[in-house]
C-alpha positions in Angstrom: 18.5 15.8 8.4 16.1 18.3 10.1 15.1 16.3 12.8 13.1 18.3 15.4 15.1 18.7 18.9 12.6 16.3 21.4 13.1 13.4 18.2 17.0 13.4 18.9 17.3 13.3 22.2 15.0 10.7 21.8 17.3 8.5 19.5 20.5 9.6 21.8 18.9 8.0 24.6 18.4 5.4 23.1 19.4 2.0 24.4 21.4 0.2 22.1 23.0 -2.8 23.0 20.4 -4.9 20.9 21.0 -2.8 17.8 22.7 -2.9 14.5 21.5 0.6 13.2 19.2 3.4 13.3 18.1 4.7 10.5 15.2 7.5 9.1 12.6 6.7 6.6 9.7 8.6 5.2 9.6 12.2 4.6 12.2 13.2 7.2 14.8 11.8 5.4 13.3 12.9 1.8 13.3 16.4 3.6 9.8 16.5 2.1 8.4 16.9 6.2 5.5 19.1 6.5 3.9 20.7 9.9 2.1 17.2 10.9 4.4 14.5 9.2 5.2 11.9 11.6 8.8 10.6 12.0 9.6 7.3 10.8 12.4 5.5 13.2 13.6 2.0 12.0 15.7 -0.2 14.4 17.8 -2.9 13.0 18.3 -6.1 15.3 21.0 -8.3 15.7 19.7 -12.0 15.5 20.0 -12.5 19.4 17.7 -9.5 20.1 14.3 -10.4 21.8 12.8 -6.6 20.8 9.9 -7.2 17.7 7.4 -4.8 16.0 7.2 -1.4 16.3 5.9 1.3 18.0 4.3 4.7 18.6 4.7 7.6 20.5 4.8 11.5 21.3 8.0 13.3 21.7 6.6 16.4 22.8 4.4 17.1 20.0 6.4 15.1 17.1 4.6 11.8 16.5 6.9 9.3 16.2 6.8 5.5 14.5 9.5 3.2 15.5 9.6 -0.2 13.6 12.2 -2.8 14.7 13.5 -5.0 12.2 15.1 -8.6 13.0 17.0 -10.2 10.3 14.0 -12.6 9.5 12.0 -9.4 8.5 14.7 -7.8 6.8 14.9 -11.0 4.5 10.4 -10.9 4.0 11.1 -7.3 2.3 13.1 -8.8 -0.6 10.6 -12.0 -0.7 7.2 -10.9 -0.2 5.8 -8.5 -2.9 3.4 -6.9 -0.2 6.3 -6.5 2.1 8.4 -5.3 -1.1 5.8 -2.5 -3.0 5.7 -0.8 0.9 9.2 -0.9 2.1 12.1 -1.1 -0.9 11.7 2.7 -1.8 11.8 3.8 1.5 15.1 2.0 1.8 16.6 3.7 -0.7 15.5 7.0 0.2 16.2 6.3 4.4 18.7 8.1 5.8 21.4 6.4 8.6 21.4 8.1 12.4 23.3 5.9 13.7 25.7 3.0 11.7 28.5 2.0 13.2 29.0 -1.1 11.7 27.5 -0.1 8.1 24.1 -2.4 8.4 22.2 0.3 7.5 24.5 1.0 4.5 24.4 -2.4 3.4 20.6 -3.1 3.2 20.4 0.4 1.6 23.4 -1.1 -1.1 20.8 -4.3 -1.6 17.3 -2.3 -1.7 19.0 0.0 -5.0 20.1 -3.4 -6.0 16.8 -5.0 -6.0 15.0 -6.1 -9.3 11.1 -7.6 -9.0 12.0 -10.5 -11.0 9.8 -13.4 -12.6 9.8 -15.2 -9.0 8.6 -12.5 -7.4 5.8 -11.5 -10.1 4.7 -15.1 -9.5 4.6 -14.3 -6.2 2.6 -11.4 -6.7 0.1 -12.6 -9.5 -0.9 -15.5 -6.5 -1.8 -12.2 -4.4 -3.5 -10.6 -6.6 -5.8 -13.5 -6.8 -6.3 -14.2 -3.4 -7.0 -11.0 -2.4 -9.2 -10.2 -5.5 -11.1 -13.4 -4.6 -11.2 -11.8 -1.1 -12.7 -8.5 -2.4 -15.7 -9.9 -3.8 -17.6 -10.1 -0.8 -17.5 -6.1 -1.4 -18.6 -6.2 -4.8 -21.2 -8.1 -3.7 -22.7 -5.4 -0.9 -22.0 -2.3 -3.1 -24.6 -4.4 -5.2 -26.7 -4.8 -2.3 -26.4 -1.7 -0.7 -27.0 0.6 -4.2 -30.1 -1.8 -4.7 -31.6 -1.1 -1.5 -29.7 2.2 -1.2 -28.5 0.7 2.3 -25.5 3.1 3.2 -23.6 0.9 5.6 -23.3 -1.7 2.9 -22.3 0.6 0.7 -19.7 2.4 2.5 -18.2 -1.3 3.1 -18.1 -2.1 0.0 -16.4 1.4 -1.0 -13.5 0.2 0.8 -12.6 -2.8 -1.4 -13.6 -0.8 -4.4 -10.9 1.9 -4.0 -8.2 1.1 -1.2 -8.7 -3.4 -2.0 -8.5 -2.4 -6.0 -5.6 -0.6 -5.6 -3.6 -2.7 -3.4 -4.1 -5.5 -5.2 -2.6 -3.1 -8.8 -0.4 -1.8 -6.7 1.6 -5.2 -5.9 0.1 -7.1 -8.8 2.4 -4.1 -11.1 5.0 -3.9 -8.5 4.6 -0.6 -7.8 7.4 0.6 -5.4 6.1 3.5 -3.2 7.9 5.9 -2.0 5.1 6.8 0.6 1.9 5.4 1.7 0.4 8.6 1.6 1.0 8.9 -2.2 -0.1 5.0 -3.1 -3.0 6.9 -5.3 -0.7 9.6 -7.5 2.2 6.5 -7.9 -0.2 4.4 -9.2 -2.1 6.8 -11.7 1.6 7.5 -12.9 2.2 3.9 -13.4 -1.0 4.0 -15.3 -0.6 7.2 -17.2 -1.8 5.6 -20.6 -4.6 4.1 -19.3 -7.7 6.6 -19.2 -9.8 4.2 -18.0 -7.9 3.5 -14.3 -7.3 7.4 -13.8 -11.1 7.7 -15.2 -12.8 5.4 -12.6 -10.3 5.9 -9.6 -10.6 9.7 -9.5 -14.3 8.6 -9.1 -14.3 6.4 -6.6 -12.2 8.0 -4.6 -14.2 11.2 -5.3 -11.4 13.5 -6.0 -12.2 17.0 -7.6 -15.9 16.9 -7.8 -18.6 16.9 -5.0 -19.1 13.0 -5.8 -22.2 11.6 -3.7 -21.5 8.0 -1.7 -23.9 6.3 -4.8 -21.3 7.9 -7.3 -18.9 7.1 -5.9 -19.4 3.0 -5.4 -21.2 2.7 -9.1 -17.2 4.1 -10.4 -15.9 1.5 -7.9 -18.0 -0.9 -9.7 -16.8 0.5 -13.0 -13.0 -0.2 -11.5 -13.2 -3.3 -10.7 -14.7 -4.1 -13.9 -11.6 -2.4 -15.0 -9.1 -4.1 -13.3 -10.6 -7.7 -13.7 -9.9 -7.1 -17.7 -6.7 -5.4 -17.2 -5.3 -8.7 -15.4 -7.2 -10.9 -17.1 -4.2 -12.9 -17.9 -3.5 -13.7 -14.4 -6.4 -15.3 -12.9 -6.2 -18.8 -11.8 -8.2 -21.7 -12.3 -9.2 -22.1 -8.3 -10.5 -18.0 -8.4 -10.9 -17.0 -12.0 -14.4 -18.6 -12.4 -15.9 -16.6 -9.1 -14.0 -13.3 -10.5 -15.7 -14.0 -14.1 -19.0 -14.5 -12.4 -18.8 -11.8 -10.0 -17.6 -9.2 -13.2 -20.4 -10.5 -15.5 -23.3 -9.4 -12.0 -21.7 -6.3 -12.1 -22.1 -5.5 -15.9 -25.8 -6.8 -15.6 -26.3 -4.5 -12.9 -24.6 -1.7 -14.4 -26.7 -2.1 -17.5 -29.7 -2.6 -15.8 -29.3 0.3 -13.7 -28.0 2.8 -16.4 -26.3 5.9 -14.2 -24.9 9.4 -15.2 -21.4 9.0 -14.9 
């Protein structure tokens, strides 16, 4: 690994006594860095170890994330689909600094091993409809905010129509990212068949074209439409009437208020 000079001196300092492994994640070890990448640290912990969460900081220039890992969270990455879609690929792509009793290895061995099975698609459908249901208050004030062209509304309710959408495809599909900076391209791959994601996303994320902020939420609009049909299957009794409803608004506004797509 091409680690820059203030990162490692950083890592040979550090204290150990609390630790299982080191290990490098992200685009370090894909030696995919570019001038501004960050480097991603990850600390295992033994079971006695008090340290938790993670940290930032600046060696010298080179901005530097350091996650620590207890066994408990180790265990949430193969359990929680959220936890899974974000971490899993990096796993296998991580690199080991320092792994003197193989931990590294091993949880590297059982992240190539994993397999999203039925439990965890169960798992993941229940997401999808809680943070759907979540979503709507968006829907609702990109409504709002194109009726009364009101910009803060609609710039809130951009967010749940592009970054919301996909997260909830993202995990609903099981979608194992390699990056969270390429959570867009991965998904548009996974999708690849499907004009109509790669048709409303590039919108409402307002790639390519000089897409105004109105543009951009009526394709939200037209995504979410999208993706409530596309996982039709899945909604539940407790949130599948509120999605239905808040689908059949958006077509009524959208056909009230024809737009130039």
């Amino acid at each position: 690994m091409n680690l820059p000079y203030p990162v490692c001196q950083y890592l040979d300092q550090l204290g150990r006594d609390d630790l299982l492994a080191v290990a490098i994640l992200g685009s370090y070890a894909r030696g995919s860095q570019r001038r501004f990448s960050d480097v991603d640290i990850l600390c295992l912990l033994g079971a006695s170890s008090s340290l938790e969460g993670a940290s930032v900081l600046d060696c010298q220039g080179v901005y530097v994330t350091v996650s620590r890992a207890a066994p408990s969270d180790v265990e949430q990455w193969f359990s929680d689909p959220r936890a899974a879609v974000s971490i899993i690929q990096g796993l296998r792509d991580g690199r080991a600094y320092w792994d003197p009793q193989q931990a590294f290895a091993s949880l590297q061995r059982r992240a190539h091993d994993f397999v999203w099975d039925e439990a965890m698609q169960s798992r993941a459908d229940q997401y999808a409809n809680q943070q759907l249901m979540g979503w709507l208050e968006e829907v609702y004030k990109s409504l709002q905010g194109l009726t009364e062209r009101d910009i803060g509304r609609m710039l809130q309710g951009l967010h749940g129509l592009t970054f919301g959408l996909v997260d909830v495809l993202t995990v609903q599909q099981g979608v194992l990212l390699p990056s969270d900076n390429s959570f867009l391209a991965d998904l548009r791959r996974h999708f690849q068949k499907d004009d109509g994601f790669v048709h409303w996303s590039q919108r409402a994320f307002g790639l390519y074209d000089a897409y105004t902020l109105k543009d951009r939420v009526w394709a939200g609009l037209h995504l979410f439409c999208w993706t409530v049909d596309y996982l039709e299957a899945i909604w539940e009794p407790p949130y599948r009437s509120a999605i239905e409803l808040a689908k059949w608004r958006v077509e009524q506004f959208l056909l009230e208020y024809r737009h130039e797509d």
